[in-house]
N, C-alpha and C positions, 0 to 999 in steps of 0.2 A: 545697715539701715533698713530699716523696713518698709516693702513696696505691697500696695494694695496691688491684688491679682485683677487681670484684666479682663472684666467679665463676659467681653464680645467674645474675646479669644477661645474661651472655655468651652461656651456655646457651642461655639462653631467644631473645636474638634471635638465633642460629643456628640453633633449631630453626622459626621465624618464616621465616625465609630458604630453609632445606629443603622447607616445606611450599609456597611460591609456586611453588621448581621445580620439583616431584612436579605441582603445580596446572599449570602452563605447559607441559607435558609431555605429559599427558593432554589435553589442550585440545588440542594440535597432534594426538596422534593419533587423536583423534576427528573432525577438519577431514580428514586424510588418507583415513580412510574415507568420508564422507560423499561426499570427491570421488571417489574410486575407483568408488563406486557410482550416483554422476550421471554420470559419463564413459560408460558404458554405456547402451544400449538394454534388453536383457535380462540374464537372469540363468538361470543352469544350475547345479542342485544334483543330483550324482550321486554319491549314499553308497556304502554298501557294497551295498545292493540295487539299483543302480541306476536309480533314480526321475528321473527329469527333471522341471524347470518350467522354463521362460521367457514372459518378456512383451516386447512391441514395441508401447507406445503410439502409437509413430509408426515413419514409415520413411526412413533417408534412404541416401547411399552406405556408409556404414560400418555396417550394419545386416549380420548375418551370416546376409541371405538369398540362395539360388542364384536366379537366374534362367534360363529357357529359353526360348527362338525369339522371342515378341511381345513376352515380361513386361518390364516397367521399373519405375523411380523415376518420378514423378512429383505436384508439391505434397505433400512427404511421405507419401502412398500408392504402394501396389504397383497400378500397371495393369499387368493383365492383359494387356487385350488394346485395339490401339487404331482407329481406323475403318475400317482396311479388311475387306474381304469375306473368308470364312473363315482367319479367323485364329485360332491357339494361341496360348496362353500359360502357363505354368506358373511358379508361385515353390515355393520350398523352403525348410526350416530345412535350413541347409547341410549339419548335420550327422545321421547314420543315427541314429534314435532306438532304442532297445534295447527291445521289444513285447511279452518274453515270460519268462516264470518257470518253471521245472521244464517248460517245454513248452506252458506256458497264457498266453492270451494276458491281462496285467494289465490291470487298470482306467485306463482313462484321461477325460482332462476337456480339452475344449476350448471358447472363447467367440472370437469375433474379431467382427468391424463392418464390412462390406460393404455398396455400393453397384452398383446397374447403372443406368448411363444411356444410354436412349435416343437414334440419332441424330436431327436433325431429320428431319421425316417417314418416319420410319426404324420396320418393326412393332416394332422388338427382337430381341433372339437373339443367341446361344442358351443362355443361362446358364452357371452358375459351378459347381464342386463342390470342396469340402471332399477330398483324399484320403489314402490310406496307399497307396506303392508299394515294393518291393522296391527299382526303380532309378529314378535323376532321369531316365533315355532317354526320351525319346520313343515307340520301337520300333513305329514306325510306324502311331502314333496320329492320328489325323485330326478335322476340323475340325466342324461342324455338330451335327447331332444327337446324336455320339458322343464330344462336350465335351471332346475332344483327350486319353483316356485309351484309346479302344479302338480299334479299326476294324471294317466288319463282318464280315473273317472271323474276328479273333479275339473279337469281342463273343461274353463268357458264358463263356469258355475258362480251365478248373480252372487253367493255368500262369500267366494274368495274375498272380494275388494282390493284386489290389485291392481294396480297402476304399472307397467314396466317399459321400457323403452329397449328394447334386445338389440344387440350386433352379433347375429348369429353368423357362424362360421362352418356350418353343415347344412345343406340340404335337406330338409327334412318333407317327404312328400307326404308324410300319416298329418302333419299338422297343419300342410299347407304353404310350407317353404318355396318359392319359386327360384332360388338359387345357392348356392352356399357362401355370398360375401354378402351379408345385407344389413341396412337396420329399419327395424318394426316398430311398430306401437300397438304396447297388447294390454287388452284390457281382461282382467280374469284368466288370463291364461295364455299360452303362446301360440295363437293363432293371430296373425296381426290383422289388426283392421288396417292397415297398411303399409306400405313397405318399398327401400327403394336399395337397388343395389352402393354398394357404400362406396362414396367416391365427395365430392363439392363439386360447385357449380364455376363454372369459369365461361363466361358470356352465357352463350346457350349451349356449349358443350359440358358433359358429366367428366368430370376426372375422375377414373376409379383409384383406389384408395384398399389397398390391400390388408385385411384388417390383421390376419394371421402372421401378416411378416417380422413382428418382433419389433417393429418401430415403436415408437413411445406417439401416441395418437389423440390427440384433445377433442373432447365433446362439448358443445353448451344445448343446455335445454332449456329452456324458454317458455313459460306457460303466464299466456294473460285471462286472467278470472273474469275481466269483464267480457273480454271479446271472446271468450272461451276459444281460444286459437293456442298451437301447438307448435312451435318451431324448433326443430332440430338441425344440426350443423356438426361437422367432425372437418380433421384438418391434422398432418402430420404436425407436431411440435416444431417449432421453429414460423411456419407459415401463419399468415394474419387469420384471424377469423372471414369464413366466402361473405360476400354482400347479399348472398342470393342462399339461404335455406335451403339444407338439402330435401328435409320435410318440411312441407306445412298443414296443418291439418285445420282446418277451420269449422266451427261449428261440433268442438268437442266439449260437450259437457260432461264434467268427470266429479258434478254434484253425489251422481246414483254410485261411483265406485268407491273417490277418497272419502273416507271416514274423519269426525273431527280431530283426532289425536292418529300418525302416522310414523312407522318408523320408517326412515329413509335410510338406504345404503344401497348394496349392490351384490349379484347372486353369479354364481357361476359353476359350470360343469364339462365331466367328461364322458366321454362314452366307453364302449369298449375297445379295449386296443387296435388297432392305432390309432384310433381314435380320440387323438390325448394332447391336452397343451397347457402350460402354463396359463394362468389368469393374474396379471396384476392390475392392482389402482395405485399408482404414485402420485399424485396431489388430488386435491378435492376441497370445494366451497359451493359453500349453499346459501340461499337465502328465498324469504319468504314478505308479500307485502306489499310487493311491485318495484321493488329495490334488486338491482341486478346482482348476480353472484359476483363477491370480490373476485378480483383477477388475481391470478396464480403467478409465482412464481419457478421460472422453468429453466435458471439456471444451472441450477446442483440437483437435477434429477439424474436416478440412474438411469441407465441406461443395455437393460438387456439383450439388445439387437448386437450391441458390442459384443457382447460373452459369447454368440453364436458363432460370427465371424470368428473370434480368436479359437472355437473349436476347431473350425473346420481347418485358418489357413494357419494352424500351428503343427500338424500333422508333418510328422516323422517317414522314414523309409518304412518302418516296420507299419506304423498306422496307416498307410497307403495301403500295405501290402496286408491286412486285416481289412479294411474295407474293402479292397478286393476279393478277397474269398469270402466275404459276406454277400456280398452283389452274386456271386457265382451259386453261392450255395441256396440264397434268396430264391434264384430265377429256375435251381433245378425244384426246389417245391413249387412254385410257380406252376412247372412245366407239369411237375408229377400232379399237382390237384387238375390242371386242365386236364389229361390225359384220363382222371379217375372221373373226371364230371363227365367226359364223351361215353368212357365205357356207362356211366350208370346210364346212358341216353338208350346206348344197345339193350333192343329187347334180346330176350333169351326165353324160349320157349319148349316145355317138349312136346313129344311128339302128338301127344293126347289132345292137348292143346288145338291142334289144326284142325280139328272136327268143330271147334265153334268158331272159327279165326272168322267167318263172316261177322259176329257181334263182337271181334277184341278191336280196346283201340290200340296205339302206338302209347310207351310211356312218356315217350322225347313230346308227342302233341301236345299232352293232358300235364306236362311239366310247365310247357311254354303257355297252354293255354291259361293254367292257371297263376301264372308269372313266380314260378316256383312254388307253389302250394303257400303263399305268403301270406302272413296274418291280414295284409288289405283284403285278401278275396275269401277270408271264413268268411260262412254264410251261419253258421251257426253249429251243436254239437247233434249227430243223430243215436242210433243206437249203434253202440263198440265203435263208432269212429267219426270222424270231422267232416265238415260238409265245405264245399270252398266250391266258389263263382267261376266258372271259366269261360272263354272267349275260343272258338274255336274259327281256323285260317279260313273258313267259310265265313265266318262273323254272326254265326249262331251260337245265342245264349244258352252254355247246359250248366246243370248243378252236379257234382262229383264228388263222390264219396270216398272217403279213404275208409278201410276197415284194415287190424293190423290183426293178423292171425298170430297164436303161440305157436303153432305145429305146422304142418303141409300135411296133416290127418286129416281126410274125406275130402280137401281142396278139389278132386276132381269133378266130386259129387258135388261141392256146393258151385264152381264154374258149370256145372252141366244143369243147375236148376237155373242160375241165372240166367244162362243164354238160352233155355224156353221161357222163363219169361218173358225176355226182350219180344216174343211173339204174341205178348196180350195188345187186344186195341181194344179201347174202348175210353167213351172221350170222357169221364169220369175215374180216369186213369193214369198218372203223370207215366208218360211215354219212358218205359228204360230203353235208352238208348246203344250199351254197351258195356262190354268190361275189361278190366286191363288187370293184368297180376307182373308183379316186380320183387321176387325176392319172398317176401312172407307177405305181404303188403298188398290187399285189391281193391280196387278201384271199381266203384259201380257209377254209371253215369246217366244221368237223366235229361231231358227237357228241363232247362229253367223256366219257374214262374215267378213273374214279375211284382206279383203282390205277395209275397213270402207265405210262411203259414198260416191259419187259423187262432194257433195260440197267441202268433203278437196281435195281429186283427182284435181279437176278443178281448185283449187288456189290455191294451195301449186305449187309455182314456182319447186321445188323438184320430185314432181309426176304429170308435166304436160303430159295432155294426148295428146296421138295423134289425127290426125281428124279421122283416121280411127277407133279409138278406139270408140271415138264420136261415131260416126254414130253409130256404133252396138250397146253401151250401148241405145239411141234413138230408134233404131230398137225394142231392146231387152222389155226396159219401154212399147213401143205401143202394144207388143204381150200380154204383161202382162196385163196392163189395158182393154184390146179388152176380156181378156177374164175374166174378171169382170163384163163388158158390157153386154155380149150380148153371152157366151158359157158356164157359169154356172148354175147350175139352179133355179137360181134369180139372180138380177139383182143389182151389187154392187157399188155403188158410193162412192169411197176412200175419198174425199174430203180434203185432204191435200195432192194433187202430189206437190213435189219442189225438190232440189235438194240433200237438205238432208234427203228425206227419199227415194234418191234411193240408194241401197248397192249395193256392185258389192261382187261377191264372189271371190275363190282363180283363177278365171281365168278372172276375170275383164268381167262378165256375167253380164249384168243390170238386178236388179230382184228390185220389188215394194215391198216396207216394210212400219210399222208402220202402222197399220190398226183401232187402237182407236178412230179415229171418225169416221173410213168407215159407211154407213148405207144399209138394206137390203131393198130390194123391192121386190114384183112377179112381173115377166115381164110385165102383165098386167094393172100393179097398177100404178098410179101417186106419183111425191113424195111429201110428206108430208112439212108442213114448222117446220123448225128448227131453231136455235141458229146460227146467222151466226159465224161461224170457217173458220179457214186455217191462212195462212200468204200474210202478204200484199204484193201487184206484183201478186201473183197467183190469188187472188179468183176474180170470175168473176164479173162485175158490177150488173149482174142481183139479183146476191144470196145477195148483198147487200137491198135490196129492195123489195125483194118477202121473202127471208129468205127459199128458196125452192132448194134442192143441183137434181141436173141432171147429166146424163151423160154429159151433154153439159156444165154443170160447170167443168165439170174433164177434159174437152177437154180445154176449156181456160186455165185453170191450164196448163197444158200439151205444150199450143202452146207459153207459158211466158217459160218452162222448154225449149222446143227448142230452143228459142231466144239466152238464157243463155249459153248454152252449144256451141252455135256456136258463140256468141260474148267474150265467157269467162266474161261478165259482169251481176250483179244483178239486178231482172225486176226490183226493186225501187233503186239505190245504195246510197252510205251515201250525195252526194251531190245535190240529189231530183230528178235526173236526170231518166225518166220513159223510160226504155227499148223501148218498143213496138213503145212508139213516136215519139224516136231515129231513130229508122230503116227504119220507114213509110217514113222517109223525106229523108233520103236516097234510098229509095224505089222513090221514086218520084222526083229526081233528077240521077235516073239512077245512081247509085254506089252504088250498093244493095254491092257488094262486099269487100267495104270497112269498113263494120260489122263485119266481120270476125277478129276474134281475134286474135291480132299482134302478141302473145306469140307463133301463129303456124310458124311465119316466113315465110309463103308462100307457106309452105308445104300440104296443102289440093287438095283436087278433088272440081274445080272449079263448076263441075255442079250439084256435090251433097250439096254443100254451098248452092249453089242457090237453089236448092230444099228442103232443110232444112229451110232458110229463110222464102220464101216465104209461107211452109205451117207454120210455127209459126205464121205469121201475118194472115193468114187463119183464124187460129185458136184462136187468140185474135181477131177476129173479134166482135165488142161489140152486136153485134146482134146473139141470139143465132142460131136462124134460120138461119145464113150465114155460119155457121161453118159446118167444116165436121164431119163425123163419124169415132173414132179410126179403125175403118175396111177399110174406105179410106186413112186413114196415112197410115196406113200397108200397102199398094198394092202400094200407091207413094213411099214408102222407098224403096220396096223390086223390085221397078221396072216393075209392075203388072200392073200399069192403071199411063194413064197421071194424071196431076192438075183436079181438079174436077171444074167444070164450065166452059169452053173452055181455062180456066188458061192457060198463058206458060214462060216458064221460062226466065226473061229476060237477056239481052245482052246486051252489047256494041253496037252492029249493030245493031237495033230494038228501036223504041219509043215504051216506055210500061207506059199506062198512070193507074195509083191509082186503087188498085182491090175495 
């Protein structure tokens, strides 16, 4: 029989059937997300303000960071950098993060989980830093102390635009390190504008915090754009974040440094052996916007402070017995370098020697004084050798010369003109104080002056001189040299006058220095031919060619120094251009006065230019016979006697045709 179907019934399990699929539906695209979101490393959220975050609990090849020169993958961390001796390394989030808002630079939050390990027997170095660069380059960042972000000429320099946060782990006193466990905040370069040794705060006491030990060590950084404040914090893994900052820097505005697009990562290096450690980053997140950096996971990090211990306490009979003749063999170099450093302290002299020992010094003083002849105390380069600052157990300031001989040919002859020198006075005269010989190696040593030479003076936009300054230091040079000349008792020809080897002392007094290739003569004597020396622009054309130094080569010398000091420019300068040639033609077109160095701004005594000019070209006269004698410069400077030869000074109102 047939039954009409019940039409509630039907309904109902259709709509029973609707609901499982809508239910089976959602289930799937909920599974799809969840894997979308495990397939990744991080995560980038960039709205309409453009705020970023990401996180990287771990690292492997598909992680979307840059790497450069050392950086790697390795056991799911980013190494830096790996044992060899000064090496870079850099990692980056691949991509430029956006740093800035109507022109200010916004709030940002970083945390990540770094280790450094030590090599064996290795001091460590040279840490790790945190940065913000403009570009991933390199641009010729170097390795050691200056943690692969600067180098020293551009260390500090307004165009870097770096941002860094350092945890160095060497001492560095060239850049201004005050310990070697710390962390800094460098701006442009790794000089920190401040810095505190690394440890958290626990009440009011510092817990230090050993960065080099191989522990796994968390960072967060902290930067609020409105309050432009800076707070940094570190903390072994495991332990809370401190309550209390270990930095806080307040009142940083880092408008002038970050750039609007920034790549963020982290830089790290080594020095030279053993100066050597691993650099890893094992987690990292970021963010940007005033949204704090997501929190890390710290469960399934490695752990390389492990790998150390199981080096050391897995050690065999035999590996005992190898680190012990290591240690042995270690401490006999050890012993043999100390023993080779005393002997080089012993002077060794012969017996010729002790006729000038009143003027030698000691090498062990002139070592110590100058804290090993070490690049902090160059003073600068002189002629054939280095100039370096020293301190002597008295606590008076001398400058010391190194000059390094090929031979021990004429060494007698040249220590026996030194040590009569030592007997010139005259306060126009940087005082030689002594000499020392070591091997092939002599040491000439002077008074230090406190205002360096003439040439930085003269072109350091910073310490330009006045004209009046000019003139005196001029003045001061010709009394000096006159009595070299001609009031000693022989007759001494300096043969490198220029501008770096005039010093001015603590009151800006022109005194003549650098006398290593002065040569002696008796007044009667002619001079002998020599090796032609000096620097190009100064030395005369004749000593080119005769090979015979005169007082009338010190006078050329002398009349290229005046040119210089009254043009502010180089007798040769870098674009070929010859002083002396320059001014003649101005000389001879009547505008001697537009020689005169524009940096004075018009500030000069118009008829002592002119008198300064004119005798420089005197005195580069290529004929030596035409030139004058420094006792006629003196009496023109000092106002004693006109121009020598019916000369006169010329003028605007006056035709004055070529001396």
């Amino acid at each position: 029989m047939f039954k009409t179907p019940n039409l509630g019934v039907s309904l109902q399990n259709a709509g029973t059937k609707y609901k499982v699929i809508i239910y089976l539906m959602a289930t799937y695209l909920c599974l799809c997300l969840c894997l979308l979101a495990a397939s990744s490393s991080f995560t980038i959220a960039e709205g309409v303000e453009q705020n970023t975050s990401f996180i990287f609990n771990q690292f492997n090849a598909t992680s979307t960071i840059k790497y450069v020169a050392d950086a790697s993958i390795q056991s799911n961390a980013i190494r830096l950098t790996d044992h060899s001796g000064r090496a870079i390394g850099r990692a980056y989030f691949e991509k430029a993060v956006p740093m800035k808002r109507n022109g200010s630079v916004i709030s940002f939050s970083t945390t990540f989980i770094f280790a450094m390990v030590p090599q064996p027997r290795s001091d460590g170095g040279n840490g790790l830093c945190f940065i913000m660069t403009p570009t991933p380059l390199l641009n010729g960042a170097i390795a050691s102390q200056y943690l692969g972000i600067v180098n020293f000429s551009s260390n500090g320099k307004d165009y870097n635009h770096i941002f860094a946060v350092e945890f160095d782990t060497i001492e560095s006193v060239g850049v201004g390190d005050k310990d070697s466990n710390h962390v800094g905040i460098d701006l442009n370069g790794v000089k920190s504008v401040v810095a505190q040794p690394a440890g958290y705060w626990q009440g009011n006491t510092l817990m230090p915090i050993d960065l080099k030990s191989g522990h796994n060590i968390r960072a967060w950084i902290d930067y609020d754009g409105d309050l432009k404040q800076l707070d940094i914090s570190i903390a072994v893994v495991g332990e809370a974040r401190p309550h209390k900052a270990l930095l806080s820097k307040k009142d940083l505005d880092l408008d002038g440094i970050i750039q609007d697009q920034m790549y963020v990562g982290f830089s790290a290096t080594t020095g030279n052996s053993p100066v050597i450690e691993d650099h890893y980053i094992l987690a990292w997140s970021f963010a940007t916007g005033g949204s704090k950096a997501p929190d890390l996971d710290i469960l399934h990090l490695p752990s390389f402070y492990i790998k150390i211990l199981k080096f050391y306490h897995s050690t065999t009979f035999i590996s005992i017995t190898i680190v012990s003749l290591a240690i042995i063999i270690l401490g006999l170099i050890l012993s043999t370098f100390y023993w080779l450093k005393r002997i080089d302290y012993i002077d060794s002299y012969k017996k010729w020697e002790l006729q000038y020992w009143p003027h030698r010094f000691c090498y062990r003083e002139l070592n110590l004084a100058t804290k090993g002849f070490g690049d902090d105390n160059l003073l600068g380069y002189g002629s054939f050798g280095r100039v370096y600052r020293g301190t002597l157990p008295s606590g008076e300031q001398v400058a010391v010369k190194c000059i390094y001989k090929d031979c021990t040919e004429g060494m007698k002859e040249f220590i026996a003109e030194i040590s009569s020198l030592g007997r010139l006075q005259h306060r126009n005269l940087v005082p030689l104080k002594g000499w020392c010989r070591k091997h092939k190696r002599l040491f000439i040593i002077y008074d230090y002056m406190s205002n360096g030479n003439l040439e930085i003076n003269l072109y350091n936009p910073k310490l330009n001189l006045t004209w009046a300054q000019r003139y005196k230091i001029l003045t001061d040079v010709v009394a000096g040299v006159l009595y070299l000349h001609e009031q000693w008792e022989k007759c001494v020809v300096h043969r490198d006058i220029k501008s770096s080897n005039i010093l001015l002392d603590c009151d800006l007094n022109g005194r003549v220095g650098d006398f290593g290739l002065a040569r002696l003569y008796d007044h009667s004597e002619k001079p002998q031919t020599t090796h032609v020396v000096g620097t190009l622009g100064y030395i005369a054309p004749e000593l080119i060619h005769s090979g015979k130094a005169s007082p009338y080569t010190d006078v050329f010398s002398f009349g290229a120094l005046m040119l210089e000091v009254a043009c502010g420019r180089k007798p040769v300068d870098a674009q070929g251009l010859i002083l002396v040639e320059w001014v003649w033609d101005l000389y001879a077109n009547k505008r001697l006065l537009d020689a005169v160095d524009q940096r004075l701004g018009g500030d000069y005594d118009k008829g002592e230019a002119e008198i300064v000019l004119v005798l420089g070209l005197v005195c580069s006269n290529p004929e030596p016979e035409k030139r004058v004698s420094m006792k006629q410069v003196l009496q023109v400077l000092s106002g004693e006697a006109a121009l020598p030869g019916g000369l006169h000074v010329p003028s605007a109102s006056h035709n004055v045709d070529r001396l």
